[in-house]
N, C-alpha and C positions, 0 to 999 in steps of 0.2 A: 446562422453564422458559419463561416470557412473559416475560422480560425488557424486551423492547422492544415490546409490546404497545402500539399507539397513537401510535406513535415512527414515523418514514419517515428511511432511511440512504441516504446517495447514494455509493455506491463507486466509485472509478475503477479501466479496467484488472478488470474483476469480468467478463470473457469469459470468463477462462483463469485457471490457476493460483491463487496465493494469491486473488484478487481473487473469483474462481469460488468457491472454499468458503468465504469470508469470507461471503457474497455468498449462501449456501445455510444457512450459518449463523445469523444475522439473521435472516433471512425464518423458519426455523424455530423460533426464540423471539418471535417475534410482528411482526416489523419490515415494514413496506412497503418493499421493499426498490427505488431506482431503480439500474441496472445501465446505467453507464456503459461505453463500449468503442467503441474504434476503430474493429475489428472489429464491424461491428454483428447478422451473423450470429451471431458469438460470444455475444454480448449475449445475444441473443433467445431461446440453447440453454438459456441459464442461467436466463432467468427463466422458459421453458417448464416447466424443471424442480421451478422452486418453483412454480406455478402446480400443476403434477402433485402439489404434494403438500399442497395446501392453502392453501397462504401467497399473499400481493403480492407481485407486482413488476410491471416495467416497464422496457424495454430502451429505449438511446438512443445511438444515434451519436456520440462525443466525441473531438475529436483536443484534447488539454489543453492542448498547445504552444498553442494557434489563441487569444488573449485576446479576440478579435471573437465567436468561436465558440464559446465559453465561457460567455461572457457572455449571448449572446443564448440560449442553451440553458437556463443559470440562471435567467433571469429568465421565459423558460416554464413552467419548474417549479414556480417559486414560486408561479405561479396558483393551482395546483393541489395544492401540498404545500407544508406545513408542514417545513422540513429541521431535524431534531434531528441527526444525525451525518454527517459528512464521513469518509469513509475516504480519505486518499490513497496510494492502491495504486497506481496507473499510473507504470509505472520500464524503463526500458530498461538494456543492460550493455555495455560496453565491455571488451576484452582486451586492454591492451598500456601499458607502460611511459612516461613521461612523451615518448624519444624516437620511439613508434611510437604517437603520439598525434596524428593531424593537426587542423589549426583547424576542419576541418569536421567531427572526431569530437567534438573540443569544447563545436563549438558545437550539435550534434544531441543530445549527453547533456546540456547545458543545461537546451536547449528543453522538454523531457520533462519530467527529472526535480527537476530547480529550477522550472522557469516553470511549468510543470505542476501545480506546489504552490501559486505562488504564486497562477496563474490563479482558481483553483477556490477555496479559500479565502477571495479577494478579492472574490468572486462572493457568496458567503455569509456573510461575517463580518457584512456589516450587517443581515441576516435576523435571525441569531440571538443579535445583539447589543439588536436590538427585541424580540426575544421573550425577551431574559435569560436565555438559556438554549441549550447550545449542547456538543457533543464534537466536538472535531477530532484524529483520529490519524493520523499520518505513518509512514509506510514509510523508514525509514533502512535501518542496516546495521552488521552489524560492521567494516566498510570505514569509520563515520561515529568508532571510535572508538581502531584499533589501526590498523600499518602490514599491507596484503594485497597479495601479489607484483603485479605485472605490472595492478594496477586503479586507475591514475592518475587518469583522468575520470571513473570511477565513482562512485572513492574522494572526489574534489573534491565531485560534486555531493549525496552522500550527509552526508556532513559539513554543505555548507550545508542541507541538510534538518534535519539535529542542531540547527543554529542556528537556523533558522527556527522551528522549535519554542518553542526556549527564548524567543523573544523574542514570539512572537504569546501562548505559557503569561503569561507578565509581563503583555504591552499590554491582555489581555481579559480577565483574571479578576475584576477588576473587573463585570462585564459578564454573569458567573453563565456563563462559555465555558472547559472546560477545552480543552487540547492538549495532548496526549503523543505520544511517537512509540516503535517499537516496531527491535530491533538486531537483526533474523533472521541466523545464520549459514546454511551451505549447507542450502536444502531441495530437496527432491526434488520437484521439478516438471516441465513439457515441456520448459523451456527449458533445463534440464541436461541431457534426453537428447536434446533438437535438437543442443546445443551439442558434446557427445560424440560423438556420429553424425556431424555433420561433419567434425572435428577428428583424432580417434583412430575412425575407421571400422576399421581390423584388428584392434584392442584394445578394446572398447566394453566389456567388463565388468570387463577391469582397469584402466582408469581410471575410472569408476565406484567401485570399491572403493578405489584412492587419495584419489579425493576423497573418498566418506563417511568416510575414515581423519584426514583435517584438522580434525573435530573430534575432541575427547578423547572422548567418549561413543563414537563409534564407528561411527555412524551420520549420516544426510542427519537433517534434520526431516521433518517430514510436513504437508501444506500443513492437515491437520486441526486440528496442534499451534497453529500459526500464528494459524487463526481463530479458534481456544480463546481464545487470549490477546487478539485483536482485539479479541470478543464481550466480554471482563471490560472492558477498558477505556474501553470504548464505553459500558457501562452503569451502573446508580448504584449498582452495589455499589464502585465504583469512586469513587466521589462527592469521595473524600478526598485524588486522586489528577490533580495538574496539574505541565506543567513537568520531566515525567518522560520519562528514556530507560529503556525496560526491555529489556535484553537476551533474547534467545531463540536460544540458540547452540550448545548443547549442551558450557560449558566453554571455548569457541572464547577469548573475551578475555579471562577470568582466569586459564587453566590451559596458554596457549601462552605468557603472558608471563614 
């Protein structure tokens, strides 16, 4: 498929993980892909990779918290690219209940995963509000929709990502700009078995299989699944489609309630 053939997507967070195959995905239906990341090694692995197989990209240093640094990164781009889709993937996680929550854990899953959204966005809304034309999808969570043990800050900032959504789908549709945002439950990426490796190092495969057990399907996602569903909504067979949360969970919020 060429779906995005002529189209340039700017992902955040597209070093590693979901952002990484979203990020390989795109560029392999035709997309110029710009691959934001912190990690700007990471960045560059990724877009080596689509370069190896034919496609654009283009790797770029981005801390998303930074709204100075955002800014002036965006408006580089712009010289040079045309921005049809916004992926906002860049998201960090927090483990621990409202009491094992300090102000400073608060305020760093803020920074990220709210300012982050709104940074980048901000940046572009008026691009593609000129050009009437415009996909922006968000990275929530099933955290943004049901109660998830012990994920208080996460759970906060994924929710206002839910919002943000709905209220940017409202303000721009006007505008020829859809937003949707996307409820991944547990997928199987580094950061679950960084997160296990640190945590339950004697037991590393039986909590593993606890957690792929917290979905009713039975299993993690697969960060492939993920970008499947990114790539539909991002593109115009989607056209129909703003103002949407679609779940990706394997079951997780209608079949634990």
């Amino acid at each position: 498929m060429n779906r995005f053939e002529n189209k340039t997507a700017v992902i955040t967070g597209g070093g590693s993980g979901i952002g990484a195959t979203a990020s390989l995905r795109l560029a392999n239906e035709g997309a110029t892909v710009l691959v934001l990341d912190l990690n700007l090694e990471a960045a560059q692995s990724v877009v080596e990779q689509i370069r190896e197989a034919g496609g654009q990209a283009y790797a770029y240093s981005c801390n998303v918290a930074s709204t100075e640094d955002v800014n002036k990164l965006i408006a580089d781009i712009l010289v040079d690219h045309k921005v049809d889709v916004l992926v906002n993937n860049a998201g960090i996680a927090h483990v621990g209940n409202l009491e094992q929550t300090t102000e400073q854990d608060l305020d760093r899953l803020y920074q990220v995963n709210i300012k982050g959204v709104y940074n980048l966005t901000h940046a572009l809304i008026g691009a593609m509000k000129a050009q009437q034309k415009g996909v922006i999808l968000n990275l929530a969570s099933v955290a943004s929709n049901v109660g998830v043990s012990e994920r208080f800050a996460y759970s906060m900032t994924k929710g206002a990502v839910l919002a943000m959504t709905y209220s940017i789908a409202k303000d721009y549709v006007n505008y020829g700009v859809r937003c949707n945002c996307i409820a991944p439950g547990r997928v199987h990426t580094p950061f679950v078995d960084n997160f296990i490796a640190k945590n339950y190092p004697d037991n590393q495969s039986e909590m593993f299989e606890k957690l792929s057990q917290t979905q009713p399907i039975g299993r993690m996602g697969t960060t492939e699944e993920i970008a499947a569903l990114i790539a539909f909504l991002c593109s115009d067979e989607s056209a129909f489609i703003t103002g949407t949360n679609v779940p990706i969970d394997g079951g997780f919020i209608t079949l634990n309630s």
